[in-house]
N, C-alpha and C positions, 0 to 999 in steps of 0.2 A: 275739082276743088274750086270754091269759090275765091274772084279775086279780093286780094285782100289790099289795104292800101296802110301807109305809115301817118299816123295823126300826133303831130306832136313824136317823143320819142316811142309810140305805141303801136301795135302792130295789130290793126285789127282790120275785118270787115267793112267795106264801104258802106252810108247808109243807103237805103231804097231812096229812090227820085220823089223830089217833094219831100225829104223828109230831113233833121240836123240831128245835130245829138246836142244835147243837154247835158253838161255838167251838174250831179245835184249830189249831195252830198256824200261823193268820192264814187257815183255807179251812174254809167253812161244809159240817159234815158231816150228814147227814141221819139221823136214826136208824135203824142196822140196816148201816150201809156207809158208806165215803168218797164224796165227792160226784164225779162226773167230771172228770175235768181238763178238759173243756170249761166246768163250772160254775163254773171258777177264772177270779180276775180280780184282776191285778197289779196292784197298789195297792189295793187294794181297805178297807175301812175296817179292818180286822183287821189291816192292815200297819204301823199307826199305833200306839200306846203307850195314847192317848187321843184324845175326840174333835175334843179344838181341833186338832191336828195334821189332822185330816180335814177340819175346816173350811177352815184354809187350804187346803191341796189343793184343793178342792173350789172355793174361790173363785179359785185361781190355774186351773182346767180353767175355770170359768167366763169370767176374764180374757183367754184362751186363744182361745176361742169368737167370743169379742166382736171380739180382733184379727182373727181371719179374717174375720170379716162387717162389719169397717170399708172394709175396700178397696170393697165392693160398696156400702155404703153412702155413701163417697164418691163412688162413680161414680153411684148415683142421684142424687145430690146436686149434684153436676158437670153432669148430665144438667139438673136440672130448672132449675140456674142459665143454663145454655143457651137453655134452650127459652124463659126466661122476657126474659134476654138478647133473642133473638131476636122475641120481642113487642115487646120498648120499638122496639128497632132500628125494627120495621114499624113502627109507632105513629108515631115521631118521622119516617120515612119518609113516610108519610102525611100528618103535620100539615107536612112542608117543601111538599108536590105543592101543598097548601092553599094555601099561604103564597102560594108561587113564582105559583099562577094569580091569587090576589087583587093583588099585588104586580102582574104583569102588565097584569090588566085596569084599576087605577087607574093604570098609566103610561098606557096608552091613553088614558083619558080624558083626562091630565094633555096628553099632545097635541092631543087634538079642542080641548079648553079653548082652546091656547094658538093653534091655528092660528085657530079662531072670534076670538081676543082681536085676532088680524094683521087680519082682515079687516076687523073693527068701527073698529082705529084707521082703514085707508084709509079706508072710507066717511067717517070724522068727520073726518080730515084735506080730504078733499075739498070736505066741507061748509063746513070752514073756510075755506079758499078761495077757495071760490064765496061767500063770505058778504063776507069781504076786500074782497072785487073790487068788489062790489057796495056798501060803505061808502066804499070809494077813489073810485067813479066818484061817488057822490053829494056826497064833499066836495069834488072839484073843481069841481064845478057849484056848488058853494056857494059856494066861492072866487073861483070866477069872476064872480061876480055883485056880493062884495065890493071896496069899495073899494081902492085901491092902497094906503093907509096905515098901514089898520089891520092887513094882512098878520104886521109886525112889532110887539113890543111897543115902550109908549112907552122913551125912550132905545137902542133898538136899530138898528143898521142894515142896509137888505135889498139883499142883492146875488143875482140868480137867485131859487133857493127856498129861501134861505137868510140867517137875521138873524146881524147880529155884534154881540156889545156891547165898546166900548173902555172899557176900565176908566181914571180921574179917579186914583188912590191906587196906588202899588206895595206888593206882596208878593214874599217868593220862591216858587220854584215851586213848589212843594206846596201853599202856600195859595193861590195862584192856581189849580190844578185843582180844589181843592177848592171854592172858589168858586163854579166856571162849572157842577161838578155841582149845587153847591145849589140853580141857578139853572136844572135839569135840561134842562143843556147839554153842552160838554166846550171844555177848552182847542183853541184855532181849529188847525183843519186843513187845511193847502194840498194841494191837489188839482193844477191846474193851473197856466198862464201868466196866463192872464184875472185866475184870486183873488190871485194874488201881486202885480198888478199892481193891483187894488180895494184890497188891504191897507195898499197903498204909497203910493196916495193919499189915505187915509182919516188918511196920517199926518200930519198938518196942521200940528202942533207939533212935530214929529221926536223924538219919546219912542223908547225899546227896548222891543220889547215879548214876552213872553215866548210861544211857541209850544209847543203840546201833542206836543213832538219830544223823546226824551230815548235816551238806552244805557245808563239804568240797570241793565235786565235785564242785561247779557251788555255789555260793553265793547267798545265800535266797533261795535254791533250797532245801528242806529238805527229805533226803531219808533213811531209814534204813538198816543195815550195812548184810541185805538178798533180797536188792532191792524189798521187798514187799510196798505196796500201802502204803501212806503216808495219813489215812483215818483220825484218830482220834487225838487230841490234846490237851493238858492239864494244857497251858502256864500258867502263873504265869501273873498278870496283868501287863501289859506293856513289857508283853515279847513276841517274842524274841526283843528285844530293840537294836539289832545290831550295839553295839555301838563301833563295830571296825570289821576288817575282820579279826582279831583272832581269836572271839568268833564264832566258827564254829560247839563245839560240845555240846549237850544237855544234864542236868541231872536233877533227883528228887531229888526235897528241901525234908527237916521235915515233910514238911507238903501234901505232895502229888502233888503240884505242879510243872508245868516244867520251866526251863529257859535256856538259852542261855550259854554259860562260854566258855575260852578260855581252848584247848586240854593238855593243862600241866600242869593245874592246878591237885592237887592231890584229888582224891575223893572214894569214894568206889563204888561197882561195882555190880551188877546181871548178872550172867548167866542166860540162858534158853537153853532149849532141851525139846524132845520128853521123855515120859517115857521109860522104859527101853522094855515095850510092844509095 
C-alpha cells in the first residue's frame, strides 16, 4: 500500500516529487493536468467553505459508522448476556441438585430417627410394665400381711378396697370436691348395688350427702367428677326433675335415694379413695 500522508484534515496520497496540488474548484489537480475523475471524491474537504464545516461532516461519517456497528455490537452484547445468563441458570441449577440431595438425605435420617424413637418407647413402655406388675404383686403381699385396720386412714371407712370419709360440717359442691382432692381423693363414686347399699347404711344420722354426680358440662348430660361410665342410678321418684338449669349437681337424701339440687346449696359430703394397699 502506498504511503499515504494527512493534508489539511484529509487523508490522502502524497504528491510525486516536483509536483503540488492545486486547489481548483473543490478537485485536487496535480501539476501538469486535471486529476482523474476516478481521483474525485464527493464531499470531499474542498466542497466545504472551511474546515469546521469538514469537521462536522466528518464527525457525522463518523456518527454514521458507529450506528452501523451498534447493531453487531448489541448482538455481542445480547450474546454475551446470554451465555452468561445461561451460567447462573446452570450454577443455580446445580446448587438446587445440592439442596434437593441434602434435603433428601436428612429427611431420611429424620425417619430412621423417628422410627429408632417408636422402638425405644416400646421397649421402655414394656419395661414399665413389667416393673408395674412387679411393685403391684409386692404391695399386695405387703397388704396382705397387714392388719385389717390400718388398711384405711384413721377416721375413714373401708368397704372392698376402698376407704370413704363422711364429712362432720356441710359445704356446697365445689367446696366439697374440692375438699376430697385435698385429701387426694374425689367426691364418692357409686359403682354398683352393693356400694349404694354400704353408703345407705353408713347413713346413721340421715344427713344429705352430696355425690361426685353432676350435668354441669352439657345439661341432662350426667357424668362423674373421674369421667367414669355413668352405669347405675338411684333417683328419687321424679328425679332428676330439672326444674331449672341450676340444679346441675346430685346428692343422697336420708333415705338412700338421689336427686337433683342446685351447686350451693349446703350439704355434707363423701370422700372416696383406694386403700392405703
Amino acid at each position: 500500500m502506498s504511503q499515504q500522508e494527512l493534508y489539511g484534515n484529509w487523508l490522502c496520497p502524497p504528491p510525486s516529487p516536483g509536483k503540488r496540488l492545486v486547489r481548483q474548484t473543490g478537485i485536487y489537480l496535480l501539476a501538469g493536468g486535471p486529476a482523474h475523475a476516478s481521483h474525485f471524491r464527493s464531499g470531499s474537504p474542498d466542497s466545504f467553505s472551511n474546515e469546521e464545516d469538514y469537521d462536522d461532516v466528518s464527525l457525522s461519517e463518523m456518527g454514521d459508522q458507529m450506528q452501523k456497528r451498534l447493531p453487531a455490537y448489541k448482538d455481542n452484547t445480547d450474546i454475551a448476556s446470554q451465555r452468561s445468563k445461561e451460567g447462573t441458570d446452570l450454577q443455580m441449577s446445580e446448587e438446587l441438585k445440592v439442596l434437593n440431595y441434602n434435603h433428601s438425605e436428612r429427611l431420611m435420617n429424620v425417619v430412621q430417627d423417628l422410627a429408632d424413637a417408636r422402638i425405644e418407647r416400646k421397649r421402655l413402655q414394656s419395661d414399665m410394665n413389667k416393673s408395674y406388675k412387679e411393685l403391684s404383686d409386692l404391695t399386695a403381699s405387703i397388704c396382705n400381711a397387714l392388719p385389717e385396720p390400718i388398711k384405711c386412714a384413721a377416721g375413714w371407712k373401708k368397704f372392698g378396697k376402698t376407704c370413704y370419709y363422711f364429712s362432720n360440717t356441710t359445704t356446697n359442691w365445689m367446696g366439697a370436691k374440692q375438699f376430697c382432692t385435698g385429701q387426694s381423693s374425689y367426691l364418692v363414686i357409686v359403682n354398683n348395688d352393693n356400694e349404694q347399699a354400704f353408703l345407705k347404711d353408713c347413713n346413721k344420722q340421715k344427713r344429705t350427702y352430696w355425690l361426685g354426680l353432676s350435668d354441669a358440662v352439657e345439661e341432662g348430660k350426667w357424668q362423674w367428677v373421674d369421667n367414669s361410665p355413668y352405669s347405675v342410678s338411684f333417683w328419687n321418684s321424679g328425679e332428676p326433675n330439672i326444674q331449672g338449669e341450676e340444679e346441675d349437681c346430685v346428692k343422697m337424701r336420708s333415705t338412700g335415694t338421689w336427686a337433683d339440687s342446685e351447686c350451693s346449696q349446703p350439704n355434707y359430703w363423701i370422700c372416696e379413695k383406694t386403700w392405703i394397699c
